[in-house]
Backbone as CSV, one residue per row, in Angstrom:
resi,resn,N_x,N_y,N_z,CA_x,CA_y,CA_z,C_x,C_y,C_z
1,UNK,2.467,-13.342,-69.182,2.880,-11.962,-69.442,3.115,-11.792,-70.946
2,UNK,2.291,-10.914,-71.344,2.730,-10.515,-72.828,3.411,-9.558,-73.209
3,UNK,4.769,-10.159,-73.742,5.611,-9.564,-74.457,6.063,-9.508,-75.685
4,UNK,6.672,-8.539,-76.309,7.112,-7.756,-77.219,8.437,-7.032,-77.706
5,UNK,8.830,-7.689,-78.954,10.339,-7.185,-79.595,10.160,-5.711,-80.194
6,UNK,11.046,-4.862,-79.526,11.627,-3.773,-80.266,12.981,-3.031,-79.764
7,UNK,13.270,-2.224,-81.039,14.732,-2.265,-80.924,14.945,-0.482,-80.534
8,UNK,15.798,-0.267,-79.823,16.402,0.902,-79.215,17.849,1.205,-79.545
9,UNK,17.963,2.263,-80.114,19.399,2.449,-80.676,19.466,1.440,-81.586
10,UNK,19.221,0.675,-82.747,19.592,-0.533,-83.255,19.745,-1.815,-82.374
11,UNK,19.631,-2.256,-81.525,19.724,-2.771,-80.675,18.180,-3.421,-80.060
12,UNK,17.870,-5.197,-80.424,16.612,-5.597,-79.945,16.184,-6.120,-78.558
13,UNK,15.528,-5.381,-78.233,14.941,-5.627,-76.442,13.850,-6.291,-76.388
14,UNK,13.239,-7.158,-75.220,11.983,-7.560,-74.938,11.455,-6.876,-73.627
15,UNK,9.625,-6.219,-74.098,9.817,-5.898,-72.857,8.418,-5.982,-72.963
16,UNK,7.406,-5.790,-71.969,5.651,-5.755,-71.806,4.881,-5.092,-72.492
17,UNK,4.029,-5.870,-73.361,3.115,-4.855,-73.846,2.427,-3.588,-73.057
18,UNK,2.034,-2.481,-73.804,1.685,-1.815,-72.746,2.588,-1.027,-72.089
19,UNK,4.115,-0.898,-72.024,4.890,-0.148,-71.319,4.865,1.154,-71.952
20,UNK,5.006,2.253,-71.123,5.957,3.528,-72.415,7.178,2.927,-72.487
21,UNK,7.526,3.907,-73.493,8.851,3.738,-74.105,9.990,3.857,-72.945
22,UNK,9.204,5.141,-72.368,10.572,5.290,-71.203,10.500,4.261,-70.215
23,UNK,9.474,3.833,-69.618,9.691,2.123,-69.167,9.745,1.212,-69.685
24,UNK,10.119,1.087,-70.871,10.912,0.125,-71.561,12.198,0.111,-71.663
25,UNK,12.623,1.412,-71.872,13.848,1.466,-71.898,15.042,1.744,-70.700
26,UNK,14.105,2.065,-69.467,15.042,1.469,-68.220,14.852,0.241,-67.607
27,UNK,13.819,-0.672,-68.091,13.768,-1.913,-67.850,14.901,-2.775,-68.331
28,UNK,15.189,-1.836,-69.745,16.560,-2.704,-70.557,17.832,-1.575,-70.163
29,UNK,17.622,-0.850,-68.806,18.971,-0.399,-68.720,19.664,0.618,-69.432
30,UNK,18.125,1.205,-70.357,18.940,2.070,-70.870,18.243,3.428,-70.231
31,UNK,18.984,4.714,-70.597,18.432,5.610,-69.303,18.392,6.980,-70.558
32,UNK,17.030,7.428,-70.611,16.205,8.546,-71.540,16.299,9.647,-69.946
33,UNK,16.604,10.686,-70.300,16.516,11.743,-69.031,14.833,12.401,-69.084
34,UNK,14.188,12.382,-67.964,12.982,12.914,-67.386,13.030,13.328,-66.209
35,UNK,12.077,14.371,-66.140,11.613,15.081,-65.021,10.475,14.770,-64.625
36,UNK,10.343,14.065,-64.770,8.117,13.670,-64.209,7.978,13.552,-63.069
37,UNK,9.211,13.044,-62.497,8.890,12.568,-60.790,8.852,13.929,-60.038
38,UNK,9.238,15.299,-60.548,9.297,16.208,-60.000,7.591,17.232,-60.106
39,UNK,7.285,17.074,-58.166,5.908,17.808,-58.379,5.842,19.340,-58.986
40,UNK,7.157,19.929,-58.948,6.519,21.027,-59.351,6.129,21.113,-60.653
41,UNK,6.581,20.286,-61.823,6.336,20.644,-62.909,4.834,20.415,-63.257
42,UNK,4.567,19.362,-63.032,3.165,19.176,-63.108,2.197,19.944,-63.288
43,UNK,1.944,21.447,-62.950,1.064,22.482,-63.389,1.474,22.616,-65.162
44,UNK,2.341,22.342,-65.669,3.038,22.621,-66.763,2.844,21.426,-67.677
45,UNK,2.622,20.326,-67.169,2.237,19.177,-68.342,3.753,18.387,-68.165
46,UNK,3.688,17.741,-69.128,5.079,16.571,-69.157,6.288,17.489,-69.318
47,UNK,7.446,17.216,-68.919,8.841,18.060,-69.312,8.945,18.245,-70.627
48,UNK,9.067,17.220,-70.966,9.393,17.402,-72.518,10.787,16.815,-72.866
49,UNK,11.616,16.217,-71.685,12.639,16.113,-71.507,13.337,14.964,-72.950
50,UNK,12.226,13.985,-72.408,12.331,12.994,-72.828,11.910,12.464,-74.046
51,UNK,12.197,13.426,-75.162,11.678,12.740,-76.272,12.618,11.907,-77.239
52,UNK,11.678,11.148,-78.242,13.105,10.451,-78.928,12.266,10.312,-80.183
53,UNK,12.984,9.797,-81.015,12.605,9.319,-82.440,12.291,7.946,-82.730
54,UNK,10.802,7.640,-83.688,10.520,6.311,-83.657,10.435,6.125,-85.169
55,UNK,10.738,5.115,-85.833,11.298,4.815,-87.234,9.799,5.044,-87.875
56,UNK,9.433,5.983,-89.127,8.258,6.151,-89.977,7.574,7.068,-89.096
57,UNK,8.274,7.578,-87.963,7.426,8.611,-87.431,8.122,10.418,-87.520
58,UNK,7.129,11.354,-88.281,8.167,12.261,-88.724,8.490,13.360,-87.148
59,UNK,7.485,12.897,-85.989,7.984,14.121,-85.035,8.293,13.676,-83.724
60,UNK,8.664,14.143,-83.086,9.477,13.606,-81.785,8.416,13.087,-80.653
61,UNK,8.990,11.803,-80.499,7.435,11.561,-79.247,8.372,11.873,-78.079
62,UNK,7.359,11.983,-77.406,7.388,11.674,-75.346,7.683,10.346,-74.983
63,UNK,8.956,9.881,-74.423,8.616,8.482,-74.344,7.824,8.163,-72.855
64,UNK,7.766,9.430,-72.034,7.113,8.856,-71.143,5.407,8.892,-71.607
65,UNK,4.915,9.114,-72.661,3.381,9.406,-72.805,3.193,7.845,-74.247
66,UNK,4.170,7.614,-74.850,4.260,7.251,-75.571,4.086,5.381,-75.543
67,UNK,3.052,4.810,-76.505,3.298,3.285,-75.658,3.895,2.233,-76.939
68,UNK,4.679,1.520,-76.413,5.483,0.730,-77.356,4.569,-0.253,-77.852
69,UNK,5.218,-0.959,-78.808,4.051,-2.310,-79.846,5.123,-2.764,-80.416
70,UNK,5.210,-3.978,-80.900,5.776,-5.148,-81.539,6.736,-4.379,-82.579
71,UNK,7.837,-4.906,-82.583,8.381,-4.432,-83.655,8.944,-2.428,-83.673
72,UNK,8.555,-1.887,-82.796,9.017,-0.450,-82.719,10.250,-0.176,-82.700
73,UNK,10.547,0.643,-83.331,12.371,1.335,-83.885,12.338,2.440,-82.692
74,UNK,13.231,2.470,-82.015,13.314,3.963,-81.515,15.012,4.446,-80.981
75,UNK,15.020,5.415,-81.883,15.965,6.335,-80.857,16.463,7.140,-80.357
76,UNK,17.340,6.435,-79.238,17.541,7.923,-78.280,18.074,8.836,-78.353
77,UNK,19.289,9.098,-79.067,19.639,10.173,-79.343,20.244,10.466,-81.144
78,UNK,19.803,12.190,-81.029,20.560,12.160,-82.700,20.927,13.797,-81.820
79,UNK,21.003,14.505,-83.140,20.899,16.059,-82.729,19.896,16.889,-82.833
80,UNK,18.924,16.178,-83.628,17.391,16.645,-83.473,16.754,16.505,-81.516
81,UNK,17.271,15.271,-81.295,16.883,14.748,-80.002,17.486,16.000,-78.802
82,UNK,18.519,16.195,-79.165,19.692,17.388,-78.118,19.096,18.379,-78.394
83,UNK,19.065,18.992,-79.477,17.930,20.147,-79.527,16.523,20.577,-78.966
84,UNK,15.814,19.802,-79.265,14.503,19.089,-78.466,14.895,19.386,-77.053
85,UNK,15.350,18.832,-76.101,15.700,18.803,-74.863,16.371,19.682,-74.163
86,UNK,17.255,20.291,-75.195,17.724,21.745,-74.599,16.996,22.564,-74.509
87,UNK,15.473,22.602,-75.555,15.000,23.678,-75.976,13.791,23.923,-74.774
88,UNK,13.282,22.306,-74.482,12.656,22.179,-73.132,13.345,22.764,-71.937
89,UNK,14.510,22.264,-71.531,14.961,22.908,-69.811,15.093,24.878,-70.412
90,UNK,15.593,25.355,-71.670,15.476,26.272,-71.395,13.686,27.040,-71.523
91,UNK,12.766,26.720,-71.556,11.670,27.336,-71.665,11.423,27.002,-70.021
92,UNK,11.830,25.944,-69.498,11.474,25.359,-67.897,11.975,26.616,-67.228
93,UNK,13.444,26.801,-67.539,14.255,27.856,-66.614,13.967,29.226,-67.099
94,UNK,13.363,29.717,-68.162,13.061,30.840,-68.923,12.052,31.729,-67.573
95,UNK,11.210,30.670,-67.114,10.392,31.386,-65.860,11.054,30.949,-64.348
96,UNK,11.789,31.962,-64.475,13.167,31.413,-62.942,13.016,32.276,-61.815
97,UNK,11.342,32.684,-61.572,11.406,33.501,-60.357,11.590,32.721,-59.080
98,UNK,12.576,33.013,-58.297,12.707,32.281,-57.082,14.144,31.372,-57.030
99,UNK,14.536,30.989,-58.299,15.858,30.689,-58.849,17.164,31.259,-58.330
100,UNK,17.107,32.514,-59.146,18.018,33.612,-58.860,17.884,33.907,-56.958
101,UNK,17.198,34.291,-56.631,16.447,34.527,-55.445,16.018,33.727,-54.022
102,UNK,16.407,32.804,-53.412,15.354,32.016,-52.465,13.777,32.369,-52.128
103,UNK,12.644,31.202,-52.353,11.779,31.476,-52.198,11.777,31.688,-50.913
104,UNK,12.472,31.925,-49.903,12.420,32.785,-48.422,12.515,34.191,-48.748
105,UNK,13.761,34.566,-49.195,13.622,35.781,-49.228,12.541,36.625,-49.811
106,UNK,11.869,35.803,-50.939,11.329,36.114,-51.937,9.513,36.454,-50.779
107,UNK,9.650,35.606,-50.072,8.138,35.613,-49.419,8.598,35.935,-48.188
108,UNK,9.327,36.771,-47.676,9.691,37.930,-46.461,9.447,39.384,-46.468
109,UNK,8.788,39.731,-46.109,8.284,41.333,-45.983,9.021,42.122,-46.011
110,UNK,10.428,41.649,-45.603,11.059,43.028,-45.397,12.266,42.568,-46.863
111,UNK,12.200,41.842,-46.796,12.859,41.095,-48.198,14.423,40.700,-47.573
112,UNK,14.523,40.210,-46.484,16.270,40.089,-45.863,16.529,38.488,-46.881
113,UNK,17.890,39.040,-46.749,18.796,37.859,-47.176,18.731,36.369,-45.758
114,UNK,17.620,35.724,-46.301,17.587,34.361,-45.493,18.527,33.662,-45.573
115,UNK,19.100,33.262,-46.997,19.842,32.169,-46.865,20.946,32.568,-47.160
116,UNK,21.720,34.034,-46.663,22.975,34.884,-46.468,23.078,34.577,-45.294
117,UNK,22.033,34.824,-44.035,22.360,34.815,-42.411,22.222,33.631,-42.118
118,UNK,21.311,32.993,-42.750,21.129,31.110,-42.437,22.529,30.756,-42.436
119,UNK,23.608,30.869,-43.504,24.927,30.467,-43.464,25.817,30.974,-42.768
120,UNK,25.768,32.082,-42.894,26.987,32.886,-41.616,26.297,32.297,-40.348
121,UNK,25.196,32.409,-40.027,25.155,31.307,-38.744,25.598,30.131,-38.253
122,UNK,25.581,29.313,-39.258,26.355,27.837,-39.610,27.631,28.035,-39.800
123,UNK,28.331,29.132,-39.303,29.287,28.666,-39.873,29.677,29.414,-38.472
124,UNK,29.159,30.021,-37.583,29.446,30.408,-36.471,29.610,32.295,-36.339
125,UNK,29.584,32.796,-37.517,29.671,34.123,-37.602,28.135,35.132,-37.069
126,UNK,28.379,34.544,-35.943,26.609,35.595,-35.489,26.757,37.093,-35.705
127,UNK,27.883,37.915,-35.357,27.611,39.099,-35.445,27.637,39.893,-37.353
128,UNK,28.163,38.637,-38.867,28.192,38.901,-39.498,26.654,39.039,-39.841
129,UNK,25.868,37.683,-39.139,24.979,37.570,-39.503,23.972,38.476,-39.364
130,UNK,23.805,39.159,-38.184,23.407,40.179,-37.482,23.344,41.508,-37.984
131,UNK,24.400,41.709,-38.790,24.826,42.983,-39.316,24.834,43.275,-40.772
132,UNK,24.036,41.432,-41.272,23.448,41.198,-42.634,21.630,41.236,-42.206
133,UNK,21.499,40.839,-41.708,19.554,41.171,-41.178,19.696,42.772,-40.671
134,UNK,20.398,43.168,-40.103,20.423,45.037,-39.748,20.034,45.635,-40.909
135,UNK,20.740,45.151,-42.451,19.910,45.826,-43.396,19.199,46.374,-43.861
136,UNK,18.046,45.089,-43.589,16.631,45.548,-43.892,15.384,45.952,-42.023
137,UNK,16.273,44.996,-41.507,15.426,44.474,-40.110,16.405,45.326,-38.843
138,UNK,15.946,46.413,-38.596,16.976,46.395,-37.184,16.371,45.672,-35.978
139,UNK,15.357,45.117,-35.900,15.153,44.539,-34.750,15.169,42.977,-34.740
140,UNK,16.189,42.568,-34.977,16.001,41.141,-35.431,16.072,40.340,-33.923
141,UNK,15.684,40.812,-32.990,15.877,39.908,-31.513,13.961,39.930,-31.095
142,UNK,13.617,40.622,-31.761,12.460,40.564,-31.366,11.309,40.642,-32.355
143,UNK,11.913,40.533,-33.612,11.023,40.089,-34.894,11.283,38.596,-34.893
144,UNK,12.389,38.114,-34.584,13.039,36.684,-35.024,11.830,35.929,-33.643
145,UNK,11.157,36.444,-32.825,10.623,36.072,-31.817,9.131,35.846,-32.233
146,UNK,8.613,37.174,-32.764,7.065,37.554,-33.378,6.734,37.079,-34.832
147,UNK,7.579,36.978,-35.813,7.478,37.021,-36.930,6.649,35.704,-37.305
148,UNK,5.819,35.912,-38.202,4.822,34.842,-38.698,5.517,33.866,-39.637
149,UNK,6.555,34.412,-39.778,7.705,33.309,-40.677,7.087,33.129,-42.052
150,UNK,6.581,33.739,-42.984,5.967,33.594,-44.539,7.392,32.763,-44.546
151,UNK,8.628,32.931,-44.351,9.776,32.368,-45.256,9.934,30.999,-45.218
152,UNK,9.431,30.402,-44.087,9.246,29.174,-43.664,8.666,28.675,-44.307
153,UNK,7.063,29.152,-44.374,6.053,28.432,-45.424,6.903,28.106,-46.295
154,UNK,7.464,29.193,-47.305,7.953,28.642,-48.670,9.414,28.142,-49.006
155,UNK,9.999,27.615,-47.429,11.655,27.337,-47.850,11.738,25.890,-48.203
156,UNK,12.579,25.666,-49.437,12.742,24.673,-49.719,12.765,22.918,-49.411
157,UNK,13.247,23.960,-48.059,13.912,22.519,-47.114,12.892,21.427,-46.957
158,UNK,11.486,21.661,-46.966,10.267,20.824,-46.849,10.011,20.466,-47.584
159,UNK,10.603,19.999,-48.699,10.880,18.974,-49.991,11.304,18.039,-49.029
160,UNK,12.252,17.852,-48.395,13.632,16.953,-47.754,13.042,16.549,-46.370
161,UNK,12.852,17.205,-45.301,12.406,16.996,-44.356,11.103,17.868,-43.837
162,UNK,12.177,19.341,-43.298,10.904,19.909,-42.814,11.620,21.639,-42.996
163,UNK,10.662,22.278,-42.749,11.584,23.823,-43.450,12.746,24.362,-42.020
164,UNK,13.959,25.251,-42.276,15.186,25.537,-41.812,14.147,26.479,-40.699
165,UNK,13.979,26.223,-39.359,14.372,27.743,-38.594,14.385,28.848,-38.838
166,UNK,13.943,29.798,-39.833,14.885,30.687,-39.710,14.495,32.169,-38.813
167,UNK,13.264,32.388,-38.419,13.201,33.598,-37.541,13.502,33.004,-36.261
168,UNK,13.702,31.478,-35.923,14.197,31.492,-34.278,16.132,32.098,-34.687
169,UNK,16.166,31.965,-36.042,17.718,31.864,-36.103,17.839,33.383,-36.004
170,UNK,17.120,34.024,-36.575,17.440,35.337,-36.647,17.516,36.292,-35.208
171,UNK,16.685,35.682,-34.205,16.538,36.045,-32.540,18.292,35.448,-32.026
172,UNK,18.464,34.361,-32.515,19.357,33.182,-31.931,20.901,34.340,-32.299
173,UNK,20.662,34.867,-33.733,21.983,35.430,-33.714,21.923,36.700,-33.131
174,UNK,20.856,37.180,-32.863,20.979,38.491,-32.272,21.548,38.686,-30.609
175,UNK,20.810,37.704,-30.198,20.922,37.103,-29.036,22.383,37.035,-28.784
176,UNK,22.520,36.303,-29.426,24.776,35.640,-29.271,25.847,37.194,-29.721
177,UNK,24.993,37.850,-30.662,25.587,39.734,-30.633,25.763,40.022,-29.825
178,UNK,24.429,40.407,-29.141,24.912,40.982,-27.884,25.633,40.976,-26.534
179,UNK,25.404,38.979,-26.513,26.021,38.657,-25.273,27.564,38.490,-25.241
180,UNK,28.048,38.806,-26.777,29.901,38.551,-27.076,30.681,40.299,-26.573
181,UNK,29.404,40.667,-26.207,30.426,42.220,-25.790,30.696,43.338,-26.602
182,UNK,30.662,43.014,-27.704,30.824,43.495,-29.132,29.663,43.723,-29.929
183,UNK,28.685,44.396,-29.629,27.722,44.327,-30.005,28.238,44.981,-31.493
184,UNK,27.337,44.501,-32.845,27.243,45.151,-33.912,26.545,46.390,-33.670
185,UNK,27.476,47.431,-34.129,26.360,48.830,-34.526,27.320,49.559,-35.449
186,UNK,26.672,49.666,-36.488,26.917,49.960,-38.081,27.277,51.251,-38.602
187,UNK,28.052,51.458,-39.355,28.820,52.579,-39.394,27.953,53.757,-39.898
188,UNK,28.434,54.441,-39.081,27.135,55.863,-39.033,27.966,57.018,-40.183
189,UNK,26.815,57.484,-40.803,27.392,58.637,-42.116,27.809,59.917,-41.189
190,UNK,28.898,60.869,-42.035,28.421,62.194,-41.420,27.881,62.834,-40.975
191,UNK,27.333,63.745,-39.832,25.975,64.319,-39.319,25.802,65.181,-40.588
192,UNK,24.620,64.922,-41.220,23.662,65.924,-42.159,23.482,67.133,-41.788
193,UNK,23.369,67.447,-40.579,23.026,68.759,-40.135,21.474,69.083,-39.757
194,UNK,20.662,67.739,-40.427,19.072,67.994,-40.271,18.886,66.990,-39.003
195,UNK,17.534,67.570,-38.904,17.066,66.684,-37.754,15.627,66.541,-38.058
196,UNK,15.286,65.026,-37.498,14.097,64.402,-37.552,13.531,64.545,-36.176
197,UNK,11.721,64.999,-36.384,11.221,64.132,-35.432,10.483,63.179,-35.377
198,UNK,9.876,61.933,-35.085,9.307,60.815,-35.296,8.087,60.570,-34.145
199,UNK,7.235,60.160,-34.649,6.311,60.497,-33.642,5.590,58.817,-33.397
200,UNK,6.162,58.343,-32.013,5.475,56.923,-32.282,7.233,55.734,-32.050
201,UNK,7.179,55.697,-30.909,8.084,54.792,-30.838,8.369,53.381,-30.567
202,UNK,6.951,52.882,-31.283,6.918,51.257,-32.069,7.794,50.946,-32.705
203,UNK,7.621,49.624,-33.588,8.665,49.077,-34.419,8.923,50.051,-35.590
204,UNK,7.565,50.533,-36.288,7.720,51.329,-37.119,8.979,52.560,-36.807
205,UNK,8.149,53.618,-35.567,8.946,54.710,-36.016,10.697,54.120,-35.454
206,UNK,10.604,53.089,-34.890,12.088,52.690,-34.400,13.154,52.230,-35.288
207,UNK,12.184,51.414,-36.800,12.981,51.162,-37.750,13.387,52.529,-38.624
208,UNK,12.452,53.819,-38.308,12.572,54.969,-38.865,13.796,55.348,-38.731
209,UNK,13.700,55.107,-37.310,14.864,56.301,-36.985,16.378,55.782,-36.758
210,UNK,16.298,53.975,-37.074,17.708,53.604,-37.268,18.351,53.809,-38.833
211,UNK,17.454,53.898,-39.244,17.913,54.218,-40.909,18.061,55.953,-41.285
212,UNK,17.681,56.508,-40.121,18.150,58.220,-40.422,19.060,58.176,-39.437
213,UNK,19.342,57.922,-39.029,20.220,57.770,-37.746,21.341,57.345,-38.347
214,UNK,21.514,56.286,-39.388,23.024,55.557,-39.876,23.185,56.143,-41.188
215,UNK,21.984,57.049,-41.363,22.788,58.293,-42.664,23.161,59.691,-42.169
216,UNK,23.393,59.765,-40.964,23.704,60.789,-40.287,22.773,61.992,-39.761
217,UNK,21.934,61.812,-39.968,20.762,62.721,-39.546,20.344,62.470,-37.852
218,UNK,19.987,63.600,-37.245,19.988,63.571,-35.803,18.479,63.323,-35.607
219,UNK,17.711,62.114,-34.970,16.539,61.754,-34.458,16.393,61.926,-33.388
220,UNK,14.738,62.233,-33.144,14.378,62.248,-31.755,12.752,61.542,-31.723
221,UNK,12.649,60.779,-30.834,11.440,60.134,-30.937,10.999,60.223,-29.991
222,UNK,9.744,60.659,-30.226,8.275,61.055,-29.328,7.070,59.849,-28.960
223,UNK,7.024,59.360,-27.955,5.881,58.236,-28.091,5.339,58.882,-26.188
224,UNK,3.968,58.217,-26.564,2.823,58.697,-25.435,3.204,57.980,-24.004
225,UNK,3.920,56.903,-24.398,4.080,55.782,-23.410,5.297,56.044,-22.770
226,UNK,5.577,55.333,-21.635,6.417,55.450,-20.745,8.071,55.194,-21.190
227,UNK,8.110,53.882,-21.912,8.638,52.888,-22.776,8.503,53.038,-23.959
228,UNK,9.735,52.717,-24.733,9.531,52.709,-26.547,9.203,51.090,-26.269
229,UNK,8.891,50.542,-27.464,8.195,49.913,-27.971,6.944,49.321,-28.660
230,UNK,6.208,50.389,-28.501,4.774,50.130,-28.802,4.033,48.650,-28.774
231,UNK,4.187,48.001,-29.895,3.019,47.138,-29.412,3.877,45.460,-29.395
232,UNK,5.072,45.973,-29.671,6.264,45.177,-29.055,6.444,45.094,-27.865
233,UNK,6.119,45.835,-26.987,5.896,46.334,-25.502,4.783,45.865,-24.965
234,UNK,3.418,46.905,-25.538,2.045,47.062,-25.328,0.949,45.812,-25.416
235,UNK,1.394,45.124,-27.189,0.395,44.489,-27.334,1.268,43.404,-27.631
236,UNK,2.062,42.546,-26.963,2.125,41.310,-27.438,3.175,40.366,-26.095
237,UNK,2.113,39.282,-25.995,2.427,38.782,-24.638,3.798,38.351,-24.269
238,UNK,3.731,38.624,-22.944,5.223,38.389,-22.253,5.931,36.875,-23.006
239,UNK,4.718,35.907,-22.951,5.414,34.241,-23.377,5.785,34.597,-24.927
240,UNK,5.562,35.241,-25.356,6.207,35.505,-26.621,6.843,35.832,-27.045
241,UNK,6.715,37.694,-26.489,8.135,38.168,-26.669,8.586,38.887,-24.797
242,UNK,9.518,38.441,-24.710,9.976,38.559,-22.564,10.193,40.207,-22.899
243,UNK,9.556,40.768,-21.887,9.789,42.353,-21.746,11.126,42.540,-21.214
244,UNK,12.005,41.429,-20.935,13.227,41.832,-20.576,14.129,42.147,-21.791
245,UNK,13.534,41.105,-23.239,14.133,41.197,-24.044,14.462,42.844,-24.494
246,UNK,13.363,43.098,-24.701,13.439,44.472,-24.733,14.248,45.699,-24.282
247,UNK,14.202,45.203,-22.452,14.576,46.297,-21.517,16.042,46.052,-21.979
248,UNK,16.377,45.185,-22.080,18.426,44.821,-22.360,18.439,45.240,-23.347
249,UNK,17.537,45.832,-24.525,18.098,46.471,-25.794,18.474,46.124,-26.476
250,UNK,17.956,44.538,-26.552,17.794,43.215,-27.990,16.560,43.687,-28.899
251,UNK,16.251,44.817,-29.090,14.695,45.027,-29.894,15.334,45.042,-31.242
């Protein structure tokens, strides 16, 4: 094995020709901060995290790109080095869509707070949870059933294992609403004095008319069919979504 003296912090190490710097220098225990092991950055090139200073060299290398040789000075930190590295995580975090945001919510159609009801669920609060998806979703007993789940695709959790549940969760708390007796139903505005008519009593005009309905406006909905529901009803099979769900007035 061929090896090679150089010194880190003032300080002389032996370590393999051929190493980077940054595997040189946790071979000797000493620890340069990087992000490389992380896939997302990778569209982006190296972090940048990790740079340091090497003696006769005037600009900051990479120690993970960087390869050591006989005799190399390097070190790890000054305030050129802290600068450098701050200046990297903030250009990393500078593009923070999804940050602020969960990439669930962020890739949900109706845009609900996923990982608001994900927790009030966990923590046993179904009807808070319920009455946090009412927001955007009034039918969360029978979207949480149909829904193609985009939020799934993109929830975190499938870094770790595998992604969170969350439209069975969203059926699951609707479900436990209704059966506590207490059903959530949300505080209704003043009557406006106007009145709607809605024509079509699918999901659409049904989400219509709960949102004129809880600003006080008087609805009436018109559909061809026997039954509201349209294609919650009409077009989508019993093993999927149970027409009882419906008839009990979990929609």
């Amino acid at each position: 094995m061929d090896m090679i003296k150089i010194k880190i912090d003032g300080k002389e190490y032996l370590c393999e020709n051929g190493m980077t710097v940054l595997q040189a220098a946790r071979a000797n225990g000493i620890e340069i901060p990087a992000l490389c092991y992380i896939d997302e950055l990778k569209p982006y090139g190296a972090c940048g995290i990790c740079t340091v200073e090497a003696a006769n060299t005037p600009k900051l290398l990479r120690a993970c790109a960087t390869t050591v040789f006989d005799g190399m000075e390097i070190k790890t930190e000054s305030d050129r080095i802290y600068r450098s590295r701050k200046t990297a995580l903030e250009l990393m975090l500078s593009d923070h869509t999804g940050d602020c945001r969960g990439p669930c919510s962020l890739n949900c159609p109706a845009g609900t707070d996923c990982q608001g009801y994900v927790k009030l669920i966990s923590e046993g609060k179904y009807r808070e949870a319920t009455a946090l998806v009412k927001e955007r979703v009034p039918l969360p007993a029978s979207i949480g059933r149909v829904c193609p789940h985009p939020c799934e695709t993109a929830c975190r959790r499938h870094f770790v294992e595998e992604p969170i549940s969350i439209a069975f969760l969203k059926a699951f708390a609707a479900d436990k609403d209704l059966a506590s007796g207490n059903k959530y139903i949300p505080e209704i505005a003043q009557p406006s004095g106007k009145t709607v008519g809605i024509i079509g009593g699918g999901p659409a005009g049904l989400t219509a008319a709960y949102f004129l309905a809880v600003k006080g406006h008087a609805v009436t909905v018109y559909d061809s069919m026997p039954k509201m529901g349209g294609m919650l009803r009409y077009g989508i099979p019993q093993y999927r979504l149970p027409k009882e769900v419906l008839d009990s007035g979990k929609l």
